[in-house]
C-alpha positions as CSV (number, residue, x, y, z in Angstrom):
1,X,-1.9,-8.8,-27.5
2,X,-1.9,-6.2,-24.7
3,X,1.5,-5.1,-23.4
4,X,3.2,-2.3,-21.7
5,X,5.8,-0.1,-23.0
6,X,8.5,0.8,-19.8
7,X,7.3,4.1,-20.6
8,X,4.1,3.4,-19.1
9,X,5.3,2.4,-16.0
10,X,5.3,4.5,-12.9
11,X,9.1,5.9,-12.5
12,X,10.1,3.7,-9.5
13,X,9.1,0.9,-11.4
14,X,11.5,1.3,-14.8
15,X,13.9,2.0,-12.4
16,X,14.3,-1.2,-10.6
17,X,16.7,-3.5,-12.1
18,X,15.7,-7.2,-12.8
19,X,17.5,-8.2,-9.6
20,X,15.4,-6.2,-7.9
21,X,12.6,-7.6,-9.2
22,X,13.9,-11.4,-8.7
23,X,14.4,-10.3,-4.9
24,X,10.7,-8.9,-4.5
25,X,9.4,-12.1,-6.3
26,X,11.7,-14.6,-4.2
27,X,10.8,-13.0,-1.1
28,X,6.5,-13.0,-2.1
29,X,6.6,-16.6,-2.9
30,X,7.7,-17.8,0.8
31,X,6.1,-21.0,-0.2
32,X,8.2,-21.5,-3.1
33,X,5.4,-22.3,-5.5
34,X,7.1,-20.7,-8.1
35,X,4.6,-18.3,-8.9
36,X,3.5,-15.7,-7.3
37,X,-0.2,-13.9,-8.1
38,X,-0.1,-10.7,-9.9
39,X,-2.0,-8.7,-7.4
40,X,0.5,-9.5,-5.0
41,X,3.4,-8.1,-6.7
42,X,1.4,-4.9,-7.7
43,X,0.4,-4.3,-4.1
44,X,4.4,-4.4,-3.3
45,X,5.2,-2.1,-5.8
46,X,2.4,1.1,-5.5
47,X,3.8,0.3,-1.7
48,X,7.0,1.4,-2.5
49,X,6.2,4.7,-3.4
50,X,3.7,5.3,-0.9
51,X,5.5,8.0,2.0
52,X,5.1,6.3,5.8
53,X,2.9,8.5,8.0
54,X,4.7,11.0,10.5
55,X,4.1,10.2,14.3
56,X,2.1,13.1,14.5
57,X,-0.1,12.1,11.9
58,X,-0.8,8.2,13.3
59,X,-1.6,10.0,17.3
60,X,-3.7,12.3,15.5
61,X,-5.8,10.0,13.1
62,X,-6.0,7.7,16.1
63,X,-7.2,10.8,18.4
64,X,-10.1,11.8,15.6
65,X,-10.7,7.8,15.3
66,X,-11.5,7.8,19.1
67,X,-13.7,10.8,19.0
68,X,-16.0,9.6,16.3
69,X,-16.3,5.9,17.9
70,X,-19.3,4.2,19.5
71,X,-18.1,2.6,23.0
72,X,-14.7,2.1,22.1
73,X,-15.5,0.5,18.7
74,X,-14.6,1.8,15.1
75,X,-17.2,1.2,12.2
76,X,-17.0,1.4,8.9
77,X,-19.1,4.9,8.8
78,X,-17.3,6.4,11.5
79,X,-13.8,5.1,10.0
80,X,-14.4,6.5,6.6
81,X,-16.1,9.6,8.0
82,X,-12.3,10.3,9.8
83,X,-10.0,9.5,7.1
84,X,-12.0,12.1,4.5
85,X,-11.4,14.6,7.6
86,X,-7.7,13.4,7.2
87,X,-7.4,13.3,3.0
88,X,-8.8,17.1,2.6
């Protein structure tokens, strides 16, 4: 059987209380299904901890996207290309 100790968790995670967690799955199922998928609920949480961007960084990623585009147009080349600039 596999299973998770809460030790394994990532620390925002054991730290939410199961109210939280009722919340978060009340609000994913807006159809109210009663289930919600699994991949959904994971995206939410590695979301939480993930810091916004600054302004600064959004006008400059946007500047270096423009540069490296074709016409006006982003590909997928040219987008990766920008955000390994960004990520070093």
């Amino acid at each position: 059987m596999n299973s998770l100790s809460r030790d394994e968790l990532p620390h925002d995670w054991r730290n939410t209380d199961f109210i939280g967690y009722q919340r978060l799955i009340k609000n994913l199922d807006r159809d109210c299904k009663g289930y919600i998928y699994l991949k959904s609920l994971g995206t939410h949480l590695c979301l939480l901890s993930t810091p916004l961007p600054k302004e600064e960084d959004l006008l400059e990623y946007q500047t270096d996207l423009m540069n490296h585009s074709r016409n006006g147009w982003i590909d997928r080349e040219n987008f990766l290309r920008v955000r390994d600039m960004l990520t070093c």
